[in-house]
C-alpha positions in Angstrom: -12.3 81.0 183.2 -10.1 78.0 184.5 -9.4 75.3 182.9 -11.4 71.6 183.4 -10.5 68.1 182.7 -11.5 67.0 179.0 -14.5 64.5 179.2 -12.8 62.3 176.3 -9.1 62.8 176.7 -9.2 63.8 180.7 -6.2 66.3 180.4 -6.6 69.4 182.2 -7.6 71.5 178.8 -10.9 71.6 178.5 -12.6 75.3 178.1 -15.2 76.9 177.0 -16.1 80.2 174.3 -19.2 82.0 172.8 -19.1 82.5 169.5 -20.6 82.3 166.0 -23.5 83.3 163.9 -25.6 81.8 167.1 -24.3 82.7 170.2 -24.4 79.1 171.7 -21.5 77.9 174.5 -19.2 76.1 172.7 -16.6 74.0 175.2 -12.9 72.9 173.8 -10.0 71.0 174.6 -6.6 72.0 173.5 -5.4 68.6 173.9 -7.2 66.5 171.6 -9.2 68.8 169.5 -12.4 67.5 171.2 -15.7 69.7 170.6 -19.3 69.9 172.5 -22.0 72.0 172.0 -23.4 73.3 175.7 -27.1 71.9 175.1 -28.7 73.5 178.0 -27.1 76.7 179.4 -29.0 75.6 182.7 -26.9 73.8 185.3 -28.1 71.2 187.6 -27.2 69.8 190.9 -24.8 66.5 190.2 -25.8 63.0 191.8 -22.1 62.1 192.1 -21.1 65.1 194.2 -23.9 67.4 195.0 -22.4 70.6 193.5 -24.9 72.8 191.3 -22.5 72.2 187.8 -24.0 69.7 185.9 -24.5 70.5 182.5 -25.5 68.4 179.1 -23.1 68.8 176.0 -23.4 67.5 172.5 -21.2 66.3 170.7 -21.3 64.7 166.8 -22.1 61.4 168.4 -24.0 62.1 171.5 -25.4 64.3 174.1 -25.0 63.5 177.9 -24.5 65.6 180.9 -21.3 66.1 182.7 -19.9 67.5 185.8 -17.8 70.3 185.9 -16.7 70.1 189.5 -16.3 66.4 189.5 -15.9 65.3 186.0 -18.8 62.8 186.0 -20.5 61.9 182.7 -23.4 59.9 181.5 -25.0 59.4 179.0 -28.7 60.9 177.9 
């Protein structure tokens, strides 16, 4: 498990865990202290760069999809 670029911060420290009472992906940056829920454990292909690792996260404000292999976001 490598590390990704944060989605709010964009440092290099952005990972992810399972854990809790529901075992639900839970992604993390060291960095900042930023915190998203993985919405859909489903990936998709990305429009930005073609590559199959598109995912949607929620966070406490919003949910929107983001790119793992690009770092693309928007907003759902």
């Amino acid at each position: 498990m490598g590390l990704q670029i944060c989605p709010k911060c964009k440092e290099q420290s952005f990972t992810w865990f399972i854990g809790g009472k529901f075992p639900v992906t839970t992604w993390s940056c060291f960095d900042c202290d930023y915190e998203a829920k993985e919405a859909e454990s489903d990936k998709s292909s990305c429009e930005n760069c073609g590559e199959t690792s598109k995912i949607k996260l929620k966070d406490k404000e919003k949910e929107y999809s983001w790119c793992s292999n690009c770092n693309k976001t928007n907003d759902i």
